[in-house]
C-alpha positions as CSV (number, residue, x, y, z in Angstrom):
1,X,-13.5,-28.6,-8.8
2,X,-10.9,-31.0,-9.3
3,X,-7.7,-30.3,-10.6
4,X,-6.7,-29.5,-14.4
5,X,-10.3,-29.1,-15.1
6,X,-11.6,-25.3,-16.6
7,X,-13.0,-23.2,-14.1
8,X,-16.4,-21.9,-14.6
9,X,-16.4,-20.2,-11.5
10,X,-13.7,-17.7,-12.3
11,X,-14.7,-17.7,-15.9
12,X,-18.0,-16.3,-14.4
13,X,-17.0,-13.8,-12.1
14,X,-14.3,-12.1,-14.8
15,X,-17.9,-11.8,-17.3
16,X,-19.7,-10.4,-14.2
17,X,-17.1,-7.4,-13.3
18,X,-16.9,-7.2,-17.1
19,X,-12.8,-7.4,-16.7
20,X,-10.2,-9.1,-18.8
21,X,-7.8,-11.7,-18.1
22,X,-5.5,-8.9,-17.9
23,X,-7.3,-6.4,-15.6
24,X,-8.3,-8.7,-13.1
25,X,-4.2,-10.0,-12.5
26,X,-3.1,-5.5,-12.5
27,X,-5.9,-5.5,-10.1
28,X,-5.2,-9.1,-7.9
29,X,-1.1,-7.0,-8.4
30,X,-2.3,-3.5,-6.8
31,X,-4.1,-5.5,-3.6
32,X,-0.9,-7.3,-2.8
33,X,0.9,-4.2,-2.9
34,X,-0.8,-2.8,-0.6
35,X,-0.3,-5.5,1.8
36,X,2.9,-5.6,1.4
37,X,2.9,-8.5,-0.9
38,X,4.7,-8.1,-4.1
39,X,2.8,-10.3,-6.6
40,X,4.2,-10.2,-10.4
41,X,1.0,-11.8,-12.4
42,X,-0.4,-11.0,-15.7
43,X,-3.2,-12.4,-18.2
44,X,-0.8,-15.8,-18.8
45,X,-1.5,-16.5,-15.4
46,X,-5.0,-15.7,-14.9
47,X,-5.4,-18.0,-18.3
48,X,-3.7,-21.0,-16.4
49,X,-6.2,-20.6,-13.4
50,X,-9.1,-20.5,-15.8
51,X,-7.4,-23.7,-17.2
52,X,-7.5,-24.8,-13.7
53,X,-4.4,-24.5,-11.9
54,X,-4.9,-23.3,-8.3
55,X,-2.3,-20.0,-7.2
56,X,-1.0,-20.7,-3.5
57,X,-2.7,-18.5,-0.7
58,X,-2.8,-15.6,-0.4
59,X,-3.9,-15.3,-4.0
60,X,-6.7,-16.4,-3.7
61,X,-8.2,-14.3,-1.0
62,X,-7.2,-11.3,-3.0
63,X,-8.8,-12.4,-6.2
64,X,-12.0,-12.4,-3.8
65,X,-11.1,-9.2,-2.9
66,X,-10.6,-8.2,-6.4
67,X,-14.1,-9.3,-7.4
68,X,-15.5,-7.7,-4.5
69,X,-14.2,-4.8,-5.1
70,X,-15.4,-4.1,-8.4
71,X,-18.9,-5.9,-8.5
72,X,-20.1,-3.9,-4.9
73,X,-20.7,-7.4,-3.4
74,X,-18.8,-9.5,-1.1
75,X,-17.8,-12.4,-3.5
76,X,-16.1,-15.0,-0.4
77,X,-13.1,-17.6,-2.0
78,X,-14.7,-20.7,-2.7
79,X,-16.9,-18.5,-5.7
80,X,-13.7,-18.4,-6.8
81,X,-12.9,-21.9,-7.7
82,X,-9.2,-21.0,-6.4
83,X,-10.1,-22.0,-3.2
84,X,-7.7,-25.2,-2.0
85,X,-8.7,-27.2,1.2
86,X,-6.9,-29.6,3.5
87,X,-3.1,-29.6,4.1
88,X,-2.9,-27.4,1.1
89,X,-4.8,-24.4,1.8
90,X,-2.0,-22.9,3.7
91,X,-4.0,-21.7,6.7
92,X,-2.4,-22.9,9.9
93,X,-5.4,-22.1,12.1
94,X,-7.9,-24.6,12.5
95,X,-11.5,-24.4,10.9
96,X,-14.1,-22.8,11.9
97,X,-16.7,-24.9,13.1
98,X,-19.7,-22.5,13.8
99,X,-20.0,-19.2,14.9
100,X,-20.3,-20.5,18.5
101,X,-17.1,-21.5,18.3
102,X,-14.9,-20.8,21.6
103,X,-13.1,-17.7,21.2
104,X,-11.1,-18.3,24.4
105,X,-9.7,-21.9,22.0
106,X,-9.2,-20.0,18.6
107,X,-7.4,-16.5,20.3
108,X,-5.0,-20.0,21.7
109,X,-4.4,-21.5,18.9
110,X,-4.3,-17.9,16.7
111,X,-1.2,-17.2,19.1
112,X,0.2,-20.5,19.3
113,X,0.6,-20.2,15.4
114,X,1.9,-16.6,15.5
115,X,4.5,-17.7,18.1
116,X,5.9,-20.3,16.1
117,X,8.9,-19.3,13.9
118,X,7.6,-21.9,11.0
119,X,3.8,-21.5,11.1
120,X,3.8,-17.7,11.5
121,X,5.1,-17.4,8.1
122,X,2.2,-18.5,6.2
123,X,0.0,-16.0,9.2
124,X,2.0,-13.2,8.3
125,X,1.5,-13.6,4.4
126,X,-2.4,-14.2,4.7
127,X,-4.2,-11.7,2.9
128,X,-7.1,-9.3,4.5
129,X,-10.4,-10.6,4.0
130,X,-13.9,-8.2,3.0
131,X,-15.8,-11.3,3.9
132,X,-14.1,-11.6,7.5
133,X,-14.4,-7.7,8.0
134,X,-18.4,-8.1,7.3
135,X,-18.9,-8.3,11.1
136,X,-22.2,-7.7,12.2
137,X,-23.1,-4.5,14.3
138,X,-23.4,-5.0,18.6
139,X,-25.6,-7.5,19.8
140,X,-25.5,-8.7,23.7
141,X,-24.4,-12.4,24.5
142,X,-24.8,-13.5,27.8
143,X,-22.3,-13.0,30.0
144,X,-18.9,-14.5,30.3
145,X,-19.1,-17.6,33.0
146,X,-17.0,-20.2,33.6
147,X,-16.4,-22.8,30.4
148,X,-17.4,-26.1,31.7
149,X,-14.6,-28.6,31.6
150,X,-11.8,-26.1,30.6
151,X,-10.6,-25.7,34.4
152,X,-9.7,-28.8,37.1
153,X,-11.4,-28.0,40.4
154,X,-7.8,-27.6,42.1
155,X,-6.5,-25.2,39.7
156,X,-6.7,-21.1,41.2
157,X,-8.9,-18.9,41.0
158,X,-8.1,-15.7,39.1
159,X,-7.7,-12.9,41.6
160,X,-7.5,-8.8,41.1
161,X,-4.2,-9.0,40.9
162,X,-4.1,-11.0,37.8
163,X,-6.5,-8.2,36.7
164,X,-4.1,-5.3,37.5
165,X,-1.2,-7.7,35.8
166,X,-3.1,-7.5,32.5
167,X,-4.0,-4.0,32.8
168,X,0.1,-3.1,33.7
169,X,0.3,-4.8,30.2
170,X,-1.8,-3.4,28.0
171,X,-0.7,0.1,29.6
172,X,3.4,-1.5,28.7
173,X,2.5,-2.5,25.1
174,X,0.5,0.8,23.8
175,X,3.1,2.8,25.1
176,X,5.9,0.3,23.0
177,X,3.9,0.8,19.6
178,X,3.6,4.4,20.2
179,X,7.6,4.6,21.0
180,X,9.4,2.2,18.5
181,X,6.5,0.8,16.5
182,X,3.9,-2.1,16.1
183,X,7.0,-4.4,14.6
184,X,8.5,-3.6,18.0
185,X,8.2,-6.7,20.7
186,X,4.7,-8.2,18.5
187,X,6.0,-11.6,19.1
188,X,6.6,-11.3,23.1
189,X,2.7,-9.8,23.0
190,X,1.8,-13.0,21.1
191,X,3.5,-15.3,23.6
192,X,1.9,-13.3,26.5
193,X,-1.4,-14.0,25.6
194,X,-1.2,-17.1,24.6
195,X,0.5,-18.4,27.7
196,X,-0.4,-16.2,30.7
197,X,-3.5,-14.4,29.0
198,X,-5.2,-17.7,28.3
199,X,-4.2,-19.0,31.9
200,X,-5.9,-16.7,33.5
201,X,-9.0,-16.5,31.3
202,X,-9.4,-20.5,31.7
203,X,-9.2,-19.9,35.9
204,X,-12.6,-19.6,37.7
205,X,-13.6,-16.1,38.7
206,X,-16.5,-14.5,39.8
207,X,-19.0,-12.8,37.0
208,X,-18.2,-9.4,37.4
209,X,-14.2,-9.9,37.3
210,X,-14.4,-12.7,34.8
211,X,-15.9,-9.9,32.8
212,X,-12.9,-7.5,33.6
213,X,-10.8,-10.2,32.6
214,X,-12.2,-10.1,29.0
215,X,-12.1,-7.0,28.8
216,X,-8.7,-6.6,29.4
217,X,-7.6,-9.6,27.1
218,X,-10.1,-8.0,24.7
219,X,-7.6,-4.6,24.9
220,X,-4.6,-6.9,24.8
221,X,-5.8,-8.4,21.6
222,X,-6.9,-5.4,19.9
223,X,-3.6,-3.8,20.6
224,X,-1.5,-7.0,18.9
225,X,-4.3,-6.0,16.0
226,X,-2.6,-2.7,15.7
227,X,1.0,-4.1,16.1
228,X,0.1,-6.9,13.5
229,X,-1.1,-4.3,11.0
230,X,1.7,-1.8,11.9
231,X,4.1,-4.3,10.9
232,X,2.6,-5.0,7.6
233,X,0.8,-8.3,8.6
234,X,-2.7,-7.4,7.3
235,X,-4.5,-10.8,7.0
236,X,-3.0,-11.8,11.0
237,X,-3.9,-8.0,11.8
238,X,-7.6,-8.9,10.8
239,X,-7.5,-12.3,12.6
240,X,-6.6,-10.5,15.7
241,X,-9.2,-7.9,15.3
242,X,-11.8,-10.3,14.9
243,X,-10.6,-12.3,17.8
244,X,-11.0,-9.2,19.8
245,X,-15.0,-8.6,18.8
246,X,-15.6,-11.8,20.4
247,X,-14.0,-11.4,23.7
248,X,-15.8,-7.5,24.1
249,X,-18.8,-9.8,23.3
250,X,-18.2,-12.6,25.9
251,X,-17.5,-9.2,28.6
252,X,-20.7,-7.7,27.5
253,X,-18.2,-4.6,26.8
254,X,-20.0,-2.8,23.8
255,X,-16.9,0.1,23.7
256,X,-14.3,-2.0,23.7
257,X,-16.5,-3.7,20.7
258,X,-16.9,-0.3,18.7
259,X,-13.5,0.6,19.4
260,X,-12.2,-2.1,17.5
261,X,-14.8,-1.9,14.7
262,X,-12.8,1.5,14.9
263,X,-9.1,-0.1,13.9
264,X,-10.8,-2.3,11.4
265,X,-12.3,0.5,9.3
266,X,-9.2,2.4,9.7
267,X,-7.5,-0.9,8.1
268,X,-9.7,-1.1,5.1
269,X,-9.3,2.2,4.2
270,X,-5.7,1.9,4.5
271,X,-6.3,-0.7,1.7
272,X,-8.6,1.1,-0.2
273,X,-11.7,-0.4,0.2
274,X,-13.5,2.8,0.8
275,X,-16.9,1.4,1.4
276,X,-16.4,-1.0,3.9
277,X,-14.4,1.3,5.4
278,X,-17.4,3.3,5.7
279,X,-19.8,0.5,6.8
280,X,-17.6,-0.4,9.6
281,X,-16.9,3.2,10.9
282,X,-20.7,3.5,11.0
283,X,-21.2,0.3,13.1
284,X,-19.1,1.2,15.3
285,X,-21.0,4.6,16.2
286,X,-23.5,2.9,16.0
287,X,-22.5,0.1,18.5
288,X,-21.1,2.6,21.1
289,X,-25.0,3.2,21.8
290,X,-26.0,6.5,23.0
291,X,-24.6,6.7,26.2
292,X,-20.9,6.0,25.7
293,X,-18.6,8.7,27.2
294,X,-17.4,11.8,25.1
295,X,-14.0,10.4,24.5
296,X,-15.3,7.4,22.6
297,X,-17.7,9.3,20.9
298,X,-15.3,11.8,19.2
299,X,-12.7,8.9,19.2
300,X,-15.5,7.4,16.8
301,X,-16.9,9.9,14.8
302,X,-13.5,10.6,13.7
303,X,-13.2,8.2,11.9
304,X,-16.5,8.5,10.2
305,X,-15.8,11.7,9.2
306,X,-12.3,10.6,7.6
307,X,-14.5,7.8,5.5
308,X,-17.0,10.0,4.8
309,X,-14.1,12.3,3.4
310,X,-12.8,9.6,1.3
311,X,-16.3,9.0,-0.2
312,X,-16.7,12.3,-1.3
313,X,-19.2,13.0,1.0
314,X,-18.4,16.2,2.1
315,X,-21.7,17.3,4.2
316,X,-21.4,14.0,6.3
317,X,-17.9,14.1,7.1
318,X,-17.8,17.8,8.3
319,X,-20.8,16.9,10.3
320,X,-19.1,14.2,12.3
321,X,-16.1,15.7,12.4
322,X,-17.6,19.3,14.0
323,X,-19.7,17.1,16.4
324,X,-16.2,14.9,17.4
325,X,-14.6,18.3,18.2
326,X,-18.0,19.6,20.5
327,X,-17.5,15.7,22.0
328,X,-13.9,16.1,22.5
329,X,-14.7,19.1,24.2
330,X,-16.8,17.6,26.7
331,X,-14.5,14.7,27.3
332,X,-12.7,13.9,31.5
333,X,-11.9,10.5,30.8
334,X,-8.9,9.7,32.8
335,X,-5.5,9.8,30.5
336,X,-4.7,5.6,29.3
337,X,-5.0,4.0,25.8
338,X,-8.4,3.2,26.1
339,X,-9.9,5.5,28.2
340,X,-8.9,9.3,25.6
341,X,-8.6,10.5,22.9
342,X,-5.7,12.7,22.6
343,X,-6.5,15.7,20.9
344,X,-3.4,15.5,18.4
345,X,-5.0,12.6,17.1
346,X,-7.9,14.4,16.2
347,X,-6.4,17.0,14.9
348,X,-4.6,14.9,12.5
349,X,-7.9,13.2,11.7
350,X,-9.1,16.3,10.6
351,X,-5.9,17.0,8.6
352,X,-6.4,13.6,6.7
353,X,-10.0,14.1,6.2
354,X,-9.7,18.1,4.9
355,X,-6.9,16.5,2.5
356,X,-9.6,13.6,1.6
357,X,-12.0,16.3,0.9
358,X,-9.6,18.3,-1.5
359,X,-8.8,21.3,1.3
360,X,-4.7,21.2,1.1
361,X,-4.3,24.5,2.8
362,X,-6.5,23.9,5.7
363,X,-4.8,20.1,6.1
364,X,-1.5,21.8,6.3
365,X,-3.0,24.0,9.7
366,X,-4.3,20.9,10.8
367,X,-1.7,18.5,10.4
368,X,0.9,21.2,11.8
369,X,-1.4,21.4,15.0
370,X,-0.8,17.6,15.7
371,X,2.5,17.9,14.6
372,X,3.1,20.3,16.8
373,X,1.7,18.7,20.1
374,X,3.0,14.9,19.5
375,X,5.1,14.2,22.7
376,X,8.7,14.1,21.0
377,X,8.7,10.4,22.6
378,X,6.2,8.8,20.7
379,X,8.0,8.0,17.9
380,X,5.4,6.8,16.1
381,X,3.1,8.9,16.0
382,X,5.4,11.7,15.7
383,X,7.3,10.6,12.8
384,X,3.6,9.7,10.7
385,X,1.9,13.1,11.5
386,X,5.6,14.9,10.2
387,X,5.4,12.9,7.0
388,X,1.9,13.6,6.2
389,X,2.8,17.4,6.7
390,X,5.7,17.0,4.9
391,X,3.8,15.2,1.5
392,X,1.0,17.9,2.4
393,X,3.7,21.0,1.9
394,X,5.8,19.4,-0.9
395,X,2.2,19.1,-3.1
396,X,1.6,22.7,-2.4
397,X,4.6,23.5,-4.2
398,X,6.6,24.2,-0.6
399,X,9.4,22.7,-0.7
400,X,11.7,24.3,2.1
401,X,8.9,24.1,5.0
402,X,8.6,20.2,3.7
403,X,11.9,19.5,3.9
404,X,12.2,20.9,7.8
405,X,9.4,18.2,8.6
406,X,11.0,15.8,6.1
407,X,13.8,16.4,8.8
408,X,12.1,15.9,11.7
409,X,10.4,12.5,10.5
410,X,14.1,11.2,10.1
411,X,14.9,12.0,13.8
412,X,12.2,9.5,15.0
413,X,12.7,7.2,12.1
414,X,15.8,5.3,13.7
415,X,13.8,4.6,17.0
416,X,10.7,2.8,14.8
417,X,10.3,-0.5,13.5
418,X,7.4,0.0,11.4
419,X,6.6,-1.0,8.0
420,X,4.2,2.3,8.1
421,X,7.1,4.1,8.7
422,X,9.5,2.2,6.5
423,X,6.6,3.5,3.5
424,X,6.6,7.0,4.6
425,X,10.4,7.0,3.7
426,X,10.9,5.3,0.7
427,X,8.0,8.1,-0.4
428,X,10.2,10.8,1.2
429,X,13.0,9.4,-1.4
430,X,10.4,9.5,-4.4
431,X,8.7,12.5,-3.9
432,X,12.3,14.3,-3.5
433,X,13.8,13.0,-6.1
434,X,12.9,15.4,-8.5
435,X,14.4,17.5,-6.6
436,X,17.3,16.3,-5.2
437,X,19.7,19.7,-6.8
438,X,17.7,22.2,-4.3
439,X,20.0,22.0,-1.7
440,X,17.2,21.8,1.4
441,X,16.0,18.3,-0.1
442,X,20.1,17.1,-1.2
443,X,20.2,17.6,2.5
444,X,17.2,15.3,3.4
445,X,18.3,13.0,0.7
446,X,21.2,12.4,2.0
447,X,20.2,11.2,5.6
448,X,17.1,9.1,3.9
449,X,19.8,6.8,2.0
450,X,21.6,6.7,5.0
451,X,18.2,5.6,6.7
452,X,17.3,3.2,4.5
453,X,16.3,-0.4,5.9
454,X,18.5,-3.2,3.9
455,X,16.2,-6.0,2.1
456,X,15.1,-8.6,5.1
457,X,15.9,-6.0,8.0
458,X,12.2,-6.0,9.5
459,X,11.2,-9.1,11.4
460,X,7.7,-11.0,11.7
């Protein structure tokens, strides 16, 4: 559609949902927000794209969204007619060609932009896609050989050691997001794979370690996911995500591959998109396959349960979430980031889910379970569990017991750089503010301001 000419496209899609000019810019509004992207449009502006004018990414992508949402159908950009193309379309990666497209070449060129001051700007303001999180259940590729013509004959072969490198890494970066957050050292993980990662992927190896190698770059990559999406970077969160189905596909690893389908229905429901949230929790049980080892299997069906939960489906979600407890039970996988499932974590997947399910009371032993078991170093996941308990109390009308964990969160706060974090207080300083003359939350008030990041204080 050329520019300054109407577009039917959009004029469409606003009679389909049934929305006015108005609704569909509150609604395009509320997705930004939730990415972190504050976005001030209103009918005037939705009347100037139907006029033709084209909004800069990521608008776009979240009036797909937007659409998708509401119509129960994945509606991609270019239905739009918002969609811009070339120089202009703001998307420093390059296209993709096919779905045979290298992975080991766009995980490169992913990083290359992300570690470069000027082009990650535009990666950390893309916006998350329901088209790109449509991935497709397991299916088996062959196995990951050699790339003809990416290595020279005289360059080295990868060896064991570069294997026990990467896996020294990925044990050194999950143990950084749990301490001080995903915004915490991202860019160094970027830079890591890019340069060394991608070294050592491109060297000959034999089968069975080239397939350790992928595996490990696979858990590498899903883990700058987490830090991505931890630091409010939910379009480059996905990119990473994605990036990291295709290397458990080139390693033949189908738990690493359901793991991550995992983190990416935890995403979406962050965002709200309830079903997909659902549909990719499901795949990823389902892509496990039977004989996956307890750990993953509770790890899994957690998370089903919790978007079962959301969707009001309360038979389901108990069901998954009694069978991840008999599965936890079970489990003797060796301690590491990929290997359990920390029974806090569950716990505090049950606390979410009874909360989901309109069960406040029962949430509150939950949550205070995890609470109390989170190693008092991991910051992280300490300081998220406390809030939770703390928004859990205050809604039950318990104000003193909310305010102790409303305490606690601020003791980890100063050791986080997390935008999940950063949230969690500036909703400490709402939900108190009502009642900030009871002296327990004046006290708690009183740190929070003192806490509070200035305007530009978190990095990319």
């Amino acid at each position: 559609m050329a520019r300054g000419q109407p577009n039917p496209r959009l004029a469409a899609l606003l009679g389909e949902a049934g929305w006015s000019a108005a609704e569909l810019a509150r609604a395009v509004n509320g997705l930004g927000a939730a990415q972190g992207l504050p976005l001030r449009y209103d009918r005037t502006s939705v009347a100037h794209w139907l006029a033709g004018s084209r909004p800069r990414p990521p608008v776009p992508a979240l009036v797909a969204s937007a659409f998708s949402r509401r119509s129960g159908r994945l509606v991609a950009v270019e239905e739009t007619g918002l969609a811009r193309h070339g120089p202009a379309s703001g998307d420093p990666l390059p296209p993709r060609r096919s779905a045979q497209d290298d992975v080991l070449d766009r995980l490169a060129a992913l990083c290359r932009a992300d570690a470069d001051p000027a082009r990650r700007v535009p990666l950390a303001g893309s916006a998350y896609s329901l088209v790109a999180a449509a991935e497709p259940a397991w299916r088996r590729v062959r196995p990951a050989g050699p790339t003809p013509g990416r290595a020279p004959a005289l360059v080295p072969r990868a060896t064991t050691a570069d294997l026990q490198r990467m896996r020294w890494m990925i044990l050194v970066c999950a143990d950084l997001m749990e301490r001080h957050g995903g915004a915490h050292a991202r860019t160094a993980v970027t830079a890591y794979i890019a340069d060394d990662t991608n070294s050592v992927l491109a060297a000959p190896a034999p089968p069975a370690l080239r397939r350790d190698l992928f595996t490990g770059a696979g858990q590498l990559t899903h883990l700058l996911g987490r830090m991505s999406m931890d630091a409010g970077h939910q379009g480059l969160a996905q990119h990473y995500f994605t990036a990291s189905l295709g290397l458990a596909r080139e390693a033949d690893d189908r738990r690493l591959y359901a793991i991550t389908l995992r983190a990416m229905s935890l995403q979406a429901l962050h965002l709200g998109f309830l079903e997909q949230a659902w549909h990719l929790a499901d795949a990823a049980v389902d892509s496990a396959g039977s004989r996956t080892d307890p750990s993953t299997r509770a790890f899994l069906l957690s998370q089903r349960g919790l978007s079962h939960a959301h969707a009001r489906h309360r038979r389901e979600a108990v069901g998954d979430l009694v069978t991840a407890e008999a599965q936890h039970d079970r489990a003797t996988s060796p301690a590491g980031p990929f290997t359990a499932y920390p029974r806090p974590g569950l716990d505090y997947q049950r606390g979410r889910a009874l909360l989901a399910l309109g069960d406040p009371v029962r949430a509150v032993q939950a949550l205070g379970t995890a609470a109390g078991a989170r190693a008092g170093d991991r910051h992280r996941s300490s300081a998220l569990t406390r809030a939770r308990l703390a928004e859990t109390l205050l809604a039950l009308g318990r104000l003193e017991e909310s305010c102790v964990h409303w305490h606690v969160f601020l003791d980890h706060y100063p050791s986080l750089r997390s935008v999940t974090a950063d949230r969690a207080l500036r909703h400490l300083r709402t939900s108190l503010r009502g009642f900030r003359r009871q002296p327990h939350a004046a006290a708690v008030l009183r740190r929070a301001r003192a806490l509070t990041p200035r305007p530009g204080q978190q990095v990319l």
